[in-house]
C-alpha positions in Angstrom: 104.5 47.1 144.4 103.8 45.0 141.5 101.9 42.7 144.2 99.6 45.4 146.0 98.7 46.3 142.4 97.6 42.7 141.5 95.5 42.4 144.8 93.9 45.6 143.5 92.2 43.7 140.5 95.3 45.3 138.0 97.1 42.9 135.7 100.9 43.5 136.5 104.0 42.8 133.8 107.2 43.7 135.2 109.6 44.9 132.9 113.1 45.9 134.1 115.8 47.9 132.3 119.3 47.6 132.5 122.5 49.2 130.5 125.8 49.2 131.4 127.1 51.9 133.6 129.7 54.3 132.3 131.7 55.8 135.5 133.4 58.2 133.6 130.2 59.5 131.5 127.1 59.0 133.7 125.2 61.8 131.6 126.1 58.8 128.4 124.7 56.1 130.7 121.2 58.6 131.8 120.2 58.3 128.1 121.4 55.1 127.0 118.5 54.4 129.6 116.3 56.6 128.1 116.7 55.6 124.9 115.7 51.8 126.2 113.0 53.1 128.2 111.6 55.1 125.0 111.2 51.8 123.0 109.3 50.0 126.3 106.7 52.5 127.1 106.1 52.2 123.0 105.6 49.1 123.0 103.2 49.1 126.7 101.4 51.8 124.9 100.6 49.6 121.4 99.6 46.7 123.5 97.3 48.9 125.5 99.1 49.0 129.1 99.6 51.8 131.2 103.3 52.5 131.5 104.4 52.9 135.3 107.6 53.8 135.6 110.0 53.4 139.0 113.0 55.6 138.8 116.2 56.4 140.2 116.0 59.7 139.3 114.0 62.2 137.2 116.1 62.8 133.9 114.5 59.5 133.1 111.3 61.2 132.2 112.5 62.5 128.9 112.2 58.3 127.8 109.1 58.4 129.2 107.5 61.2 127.1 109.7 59.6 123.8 107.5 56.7 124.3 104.3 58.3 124.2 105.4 60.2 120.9 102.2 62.9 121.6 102.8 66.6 119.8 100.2 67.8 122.5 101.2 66.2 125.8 101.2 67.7 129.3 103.2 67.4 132.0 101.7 67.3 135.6 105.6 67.2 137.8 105.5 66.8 141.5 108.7 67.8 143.0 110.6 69.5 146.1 112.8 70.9 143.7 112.2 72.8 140.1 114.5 70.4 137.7 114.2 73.1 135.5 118.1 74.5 135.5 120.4 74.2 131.9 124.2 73.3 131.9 123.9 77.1 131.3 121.9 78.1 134.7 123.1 75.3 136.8 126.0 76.1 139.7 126.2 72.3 140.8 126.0 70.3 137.6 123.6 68.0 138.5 121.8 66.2 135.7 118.8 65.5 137.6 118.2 69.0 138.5 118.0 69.5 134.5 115.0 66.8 133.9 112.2 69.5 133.4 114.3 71.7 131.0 115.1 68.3 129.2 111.8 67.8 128.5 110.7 70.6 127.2 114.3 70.2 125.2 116.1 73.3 126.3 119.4 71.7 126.7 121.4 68.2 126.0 120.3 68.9 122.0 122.7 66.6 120.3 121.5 63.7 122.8 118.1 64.4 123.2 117.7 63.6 119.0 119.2 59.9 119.7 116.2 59.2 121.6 113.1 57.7 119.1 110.0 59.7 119.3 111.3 62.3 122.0 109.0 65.8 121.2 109.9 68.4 123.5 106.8 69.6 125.4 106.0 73.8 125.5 105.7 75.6 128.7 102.5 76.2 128.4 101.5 72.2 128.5 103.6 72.2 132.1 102.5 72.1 135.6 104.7 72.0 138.4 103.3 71.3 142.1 104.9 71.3 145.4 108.7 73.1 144.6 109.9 74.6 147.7 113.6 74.7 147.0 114.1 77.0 143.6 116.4 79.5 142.9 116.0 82.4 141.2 117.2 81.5 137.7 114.8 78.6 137.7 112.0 80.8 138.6 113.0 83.3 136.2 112.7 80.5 133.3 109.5 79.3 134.9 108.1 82.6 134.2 109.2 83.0 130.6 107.8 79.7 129.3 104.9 80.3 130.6 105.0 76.8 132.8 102.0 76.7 136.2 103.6 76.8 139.4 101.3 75.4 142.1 102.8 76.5 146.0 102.6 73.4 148.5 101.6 76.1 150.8 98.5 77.6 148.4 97.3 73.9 148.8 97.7 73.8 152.3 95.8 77.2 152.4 92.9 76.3 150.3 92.6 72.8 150.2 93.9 70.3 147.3 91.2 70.6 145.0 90.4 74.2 145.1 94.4 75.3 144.9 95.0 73.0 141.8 92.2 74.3 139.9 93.8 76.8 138.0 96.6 75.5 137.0 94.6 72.6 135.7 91.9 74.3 134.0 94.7 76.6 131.8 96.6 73.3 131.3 92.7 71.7 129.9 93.3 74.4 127.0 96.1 72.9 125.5 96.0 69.2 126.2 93.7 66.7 127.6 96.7 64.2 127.7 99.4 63.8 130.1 102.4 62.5 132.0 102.7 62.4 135.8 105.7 62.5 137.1 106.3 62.0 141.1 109.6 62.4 142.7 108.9 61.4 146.2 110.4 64.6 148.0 106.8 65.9 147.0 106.2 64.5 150.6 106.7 66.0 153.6 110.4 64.4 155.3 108.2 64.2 158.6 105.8 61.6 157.3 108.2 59.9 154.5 111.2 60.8 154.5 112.4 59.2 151.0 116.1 61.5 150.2 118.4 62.8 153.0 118.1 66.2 151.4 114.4 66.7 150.6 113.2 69.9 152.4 110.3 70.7 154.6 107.3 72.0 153.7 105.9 69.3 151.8 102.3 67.5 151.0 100.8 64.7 153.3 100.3 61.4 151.5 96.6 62.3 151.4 96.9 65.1 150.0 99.0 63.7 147.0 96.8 61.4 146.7 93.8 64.0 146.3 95.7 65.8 143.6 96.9 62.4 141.7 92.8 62.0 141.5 91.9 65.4 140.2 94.2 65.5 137.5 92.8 61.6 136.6 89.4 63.1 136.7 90.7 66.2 134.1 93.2 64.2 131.6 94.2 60.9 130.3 97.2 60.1 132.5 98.9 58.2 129.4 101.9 57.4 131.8 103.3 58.1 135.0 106.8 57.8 137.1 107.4 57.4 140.8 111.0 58.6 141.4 113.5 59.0 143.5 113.7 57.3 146.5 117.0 56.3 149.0 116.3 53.3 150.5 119.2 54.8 153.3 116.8 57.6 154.2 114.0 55.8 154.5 115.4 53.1 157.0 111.3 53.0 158.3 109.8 52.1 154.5 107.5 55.1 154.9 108.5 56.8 151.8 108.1 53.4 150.2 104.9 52.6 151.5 103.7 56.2 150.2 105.2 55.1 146.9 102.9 52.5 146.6 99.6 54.2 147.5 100.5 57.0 144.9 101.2 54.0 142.6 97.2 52.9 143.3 95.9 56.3 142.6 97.6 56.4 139.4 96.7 53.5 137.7 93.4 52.9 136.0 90.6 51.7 136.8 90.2 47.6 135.1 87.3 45.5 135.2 
């Protein structure tokens, strides 16, 4: 990736993290990360870099969004799945399936104030696009935080452009800042299949791309994540290949 960007006329440094895994306490390990990757985007920031961020997994976003230290920042989350469940909601215990609800710091307090510069971000400075696999408690707290749910199928309907447009312009009244965050289940499995579990119904690769261009052309993208891809599932490289074009469309213009 770091190569296609340089080809593109981007400069490119290539910072990667690493901590040492706890078996027994993975949810220990998940911030000790965070807590890393909260000092690096800083520091990308103060020198004037875009942070672009390649994940494992979502819950990763919550060092992100330290790092930017912005009282005001959006969130712009693509993702098959809402990430928006508390140890209090969930029925599986999955940490990743808590990464939205970190972020706008609704659960993991204690852990969540070892992180420099983490500010949890309001509902209301949220926009989630493309879940198709939510249950109801999720959708429940969607509605009373007051976070944009965009339907992959209202996009489908009405065209990229035309289907965001709400969400962004009631996002454009609290924030004209923000973090992208794409988990690569966004796509549909048929064209880039990048988990064994991501569910039909997704966006094309183009159309992705349209929406990664409207929300460039409506906010400062101060940062941005591509997440979440099984190099087992995607035994083709399609899901990687996708990766890298949404990586393009995110980063900014030089020259």
């Amino acid at each position: 990736m770091a190569g296609l960007l340089q080809k593109g006329g981007h400069g490119v440094e290539v910072v990667c993290l690493q901590t040492e895994a706890d078996p027994m306490n993975p949810v220990k390990t998940a911030f000790d990360v965070n807590r890393l990757l909260a000092r690096q985007v800083r520091a990308a920031l103060d020198d004037e870099k875009f942070p672009l961020v390649l994940a494992g997994n979502c819950n990763h976003c919550v060092g992100t969004i330290a790092g930017i230290q912005r009282a005001d920042l959006g969130v712009v989350w693509f993702d098959a799945h809402g990430n928006f469940n508390t140890p209090e909601t969930s029925t599986s215990g999955y940490l990743d399936g808590m990464a939205l609800a970190l972020t706008a710091g609704d659960c993991w307090q204690g852990l969540l104030d070892t992180i420099p510069g983490f500010i949890p971000v309001a509902g209301n400075r949220m926009v989630h696009i493309g879940a198709r696999d939510l249950d109801a408690r999720e959708v429940a707290r969607f509605s009373d935080c007051g976070a944009s749910l965009v339907d992959p199928a209202a996009l489908q309907a009405l065209g990229v452009r035309r289907g965001l447009e709400p969400a962004l312009r009631r996002l454009r009244r609290h924030t004209d800042r923000v973090y992208v965050h794409v988990d690569m289940d966004i796509v549909e499995p048929g064209e880039a299949r990048s988990k064994a579990f991501a569910p039909d119904g997704g966006l094309t690769v183009a159309q992705v791309v349209a929406a990664l261009q409207a929300i460039g052309e409506t906010f400062t993208i101060q940062a941005a994540a591509i997440a979440a891809c099984d190099p087992d599932a995607d035994r083709q490289g399609r899901a990687i290949s996708a990766g890298m074009t949404f990586a393009q469309a995110l980063a900014p213009e030089t020259g």
